[in-house]
C-alpha positions, 0 to 999 in steps of 0.5 A: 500500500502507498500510505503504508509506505509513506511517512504520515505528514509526506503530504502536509506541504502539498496542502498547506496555503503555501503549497504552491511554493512547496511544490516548486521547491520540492521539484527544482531540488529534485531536477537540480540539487539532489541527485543520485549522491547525497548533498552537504547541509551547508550547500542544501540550505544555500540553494534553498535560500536562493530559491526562496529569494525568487518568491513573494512572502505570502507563498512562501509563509502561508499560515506559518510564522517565518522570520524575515532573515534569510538565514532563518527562513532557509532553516525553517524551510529546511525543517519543513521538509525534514519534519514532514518526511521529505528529507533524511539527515544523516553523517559522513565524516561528522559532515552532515548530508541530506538526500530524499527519503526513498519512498518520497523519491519515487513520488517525487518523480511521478509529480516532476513527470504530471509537472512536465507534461511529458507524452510518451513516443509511441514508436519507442513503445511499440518497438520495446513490445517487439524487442522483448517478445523477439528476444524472449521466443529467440531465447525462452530458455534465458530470456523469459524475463523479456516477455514478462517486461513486454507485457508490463510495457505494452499496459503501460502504452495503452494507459498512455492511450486512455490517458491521451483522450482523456487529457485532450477531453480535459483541454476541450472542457477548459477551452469551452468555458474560457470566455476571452477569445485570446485566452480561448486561442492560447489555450487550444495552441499551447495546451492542446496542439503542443501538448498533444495533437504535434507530440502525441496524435500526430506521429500516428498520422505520419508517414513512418507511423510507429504502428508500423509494427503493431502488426509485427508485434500481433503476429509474434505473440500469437504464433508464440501463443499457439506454440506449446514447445514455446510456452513450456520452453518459457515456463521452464525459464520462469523456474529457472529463474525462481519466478514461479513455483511449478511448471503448470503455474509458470505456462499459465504465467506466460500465456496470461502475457501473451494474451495481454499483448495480444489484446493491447495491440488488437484493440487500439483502434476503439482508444484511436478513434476516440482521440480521433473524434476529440481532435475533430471536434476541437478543431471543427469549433476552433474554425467556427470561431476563427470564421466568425472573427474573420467575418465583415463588419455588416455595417460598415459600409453605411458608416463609412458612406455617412462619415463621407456626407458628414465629410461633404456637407461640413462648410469647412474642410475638416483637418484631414491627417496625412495618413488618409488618403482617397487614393487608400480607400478603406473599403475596396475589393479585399474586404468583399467577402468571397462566395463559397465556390461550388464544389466540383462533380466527382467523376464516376469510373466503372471498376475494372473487370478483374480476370481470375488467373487459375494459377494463381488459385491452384497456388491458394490451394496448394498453400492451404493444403500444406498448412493443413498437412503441417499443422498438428491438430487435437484431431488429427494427433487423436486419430494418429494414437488411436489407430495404433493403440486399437484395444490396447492399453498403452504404445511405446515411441519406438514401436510405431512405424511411420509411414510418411511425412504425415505421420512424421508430422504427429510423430514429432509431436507425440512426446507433448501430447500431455501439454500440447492444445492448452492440454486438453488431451492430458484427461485422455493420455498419459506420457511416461519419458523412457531412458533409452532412446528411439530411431526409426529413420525419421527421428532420434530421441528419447523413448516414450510410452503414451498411455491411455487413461482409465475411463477415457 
């Protein structure tokens, strides 16, 4: 828990009148004064001091009574934080350092990332998801970690994703209750375009989108996924390294992995069609505005034609300033507001007669009959052991014959028979793993016995 961790007055200064100025501080020490090593009291007060310089008393005081000696005030703020849980104080050398409690770092760390507004490059994402996977399928045995830091990573990207709407939402609401055009304006380029619509929407929108790979991502999850030697090589490597207690927990730990890569980057596209819609309506309202800004005066036309009768009429010539001129008018052509064109009849082509090449069709169904004949089945392996078991109870890996490259097929499969197809053959049949080994021609191996269980 967060609370359980934290020291109980950490927030205290965030919710204080000052907070404001405290945040402020909290922040600029952590980008600038203490890093990864500890920093000297000394030099911690100074820096302090020097930023409270900066700032007016009523934010710096709040409701607490500071002197107005800056010697003092530094210390009482230093205490501040010390008190509250910010700041450890401890020695090295009978020299007295200061550096941020851990908890509080971590924290401090995600408000110095919400300060920033930092978006996240969805290219880097997506190929962080790609990598891990590769590198965990290349390597199961080794790199099953990799996987495990895929998964974290794409949830992450599609938190981001959420959080991209809904921050885009957020601007609009502000955008539409700001009653001051010029505030109005700013808002949308500063708030929305530079924060989200140049660094966010538009990369995927560009002609190198980074979801480029997505399809990559897609297609290596899901064939690890429906690899069962893949998984179980993975789910050793978990306890290999100690992650999980047995084998049946670790591959449904790698299938649940799998799975969530699998639908983080199979349903992006709800989450992009509603930023989509947000992008739309935020600048479909800002063209309105700027359309009626741009329109013509309506009635200045009938002021500019009485201020020339008033002009005509006087007896004496009124003072003319020397920047008037008749040969300027203030009406002319371009303030005349132009008709909106017609839009141009779209022409109709009729689509192409396609002619259908039996080749082309002959080589679809020569490619779906070799993934029929390569691809191991619960079927086509159920069928493969029944007609070699008949009435018996049992059948050894070396007393099967094989017949041909089907056979070969199911054959090199049998061992996992337990394991393989999420193990839904495991009630049926039993594997017993044999010392000797097996070589019929086809394959060298270790011996096998598959068993048919009671009752199946």
């Amino acid at each position: 828990m967060l609370f359980a961790q934290l020291p109980d007055e950490l927030f205290k200064p965030l919710a204080s009148p000052s907070r404001g100025f405290n945040a402020a501080l909290l922040l600029h020490l952590h980008r600038r004064v203490l890093g990864a090593e500890p920093v000297r009291k000394a030099e911690l007060l100074a820096e302090i001091g020097d930023f409270a310089a900066g700032w007016s008393d009523p934010e710096i005081l709040g409701d607490e009574p500071i002197s107005a000696d800056p010697a003092e005030r530094r210390n009482a703020l230093y205490r501040r934080l010390l008190e509250t849980g910010w700041l450890i104080e401890r020695r090295e050398r009978y020299v007295p350092v200061v550096e941020f409690d851990p908890e509080a770092r971590l924290l401090l760390e995600e408000l110095s990332r919400l300060e920033r507004g930092e978006t996240r490059s969805y290219g880097g994402a997506v190929l962080e998801v790609l990598g891990g996977l590769e590198s965990a399928v290349s390597d199961p045995g080794s790199r099953s970690e990799a996987l495990s830091n895929a998964a974290r990573a794409s949830a992450a990207f599609l938190a981001h994703v959420r959080g991209l709407a809904a921050g885009m939402r957020k601007v609009e609401e502000r955008i539409l209750r700001e009653p001051d055009r010029a505030k109005t304006f700013r808002l949308f380029f500063e708030d929305f375009v530079e924060r989200h619509l140049i660094s966010d929407y538009r990369t995927l929108h560009t002609r190198f989108n980074p979801f480029r790979f997505r399809a990559s991502v897609v297609r290596e999850a899901g064939r690890a996924l429906r690899d069962a030697l893949t998984v179980r090589a993975l789910a050793e490597g978990l306890i290999r390294e100690g992650r999980s207690p047995d084998l049946d927990t670790a591959q449904r730990a790698v299938r649940a992995d799998l799975a969530q890569i699998l639908s983080v980057f199979e349903g992006l596209d709800n989450h992009l069609d509603a930023v989509d819609a947000v992008v739309a309506r935020l600048e479909r309202r800002i063209g309105a505005a700027l359309h009626t800004m741009d329109r013509p005066d309506p009635t200045g036309i009938e002021r500019t034609a009485a201020m020339l009768r008033a002009v005509g009429a006087a007896e004496v010539a009124p003072d003319v300033p020397p920047m008037v001129s008749l040969l300027r008018p203030p009406i002319g052509q371009g303030h005349l507001q132009t008709p909106r064109a017609r839009r141009s009849a779209i022409d109709v082509e009729p689509l192409p007669d396609v002619d259908y090449d039996p080749a082309v069709d002959a080589f679809a169904a020569a490619k779906a009959e070799f993934r029929r004949r390569t691809t191991v089945t619960p079927e086509t392996m159920t069928a493969f052991v029944e007609a070699r078991l008949g009435k018996a109870v049992s059948l050894r890996g070396s007393q099967i014959r094989i017949e041909g490259v089907d056979d070969f097929v199911v054959f090199q499969r049998l061992r996992e028979i337990d394991v393989l197809f999420d193990a839904r053959l495991r009630d049926r049949y039993a594997v017993v793993r044999l010392p000797e080994r097996l070589a019929n021609g086809w394959l060298d191996c270790p011996d096998f016995v598959v068993e048919r269980r009671a009752g199946a």
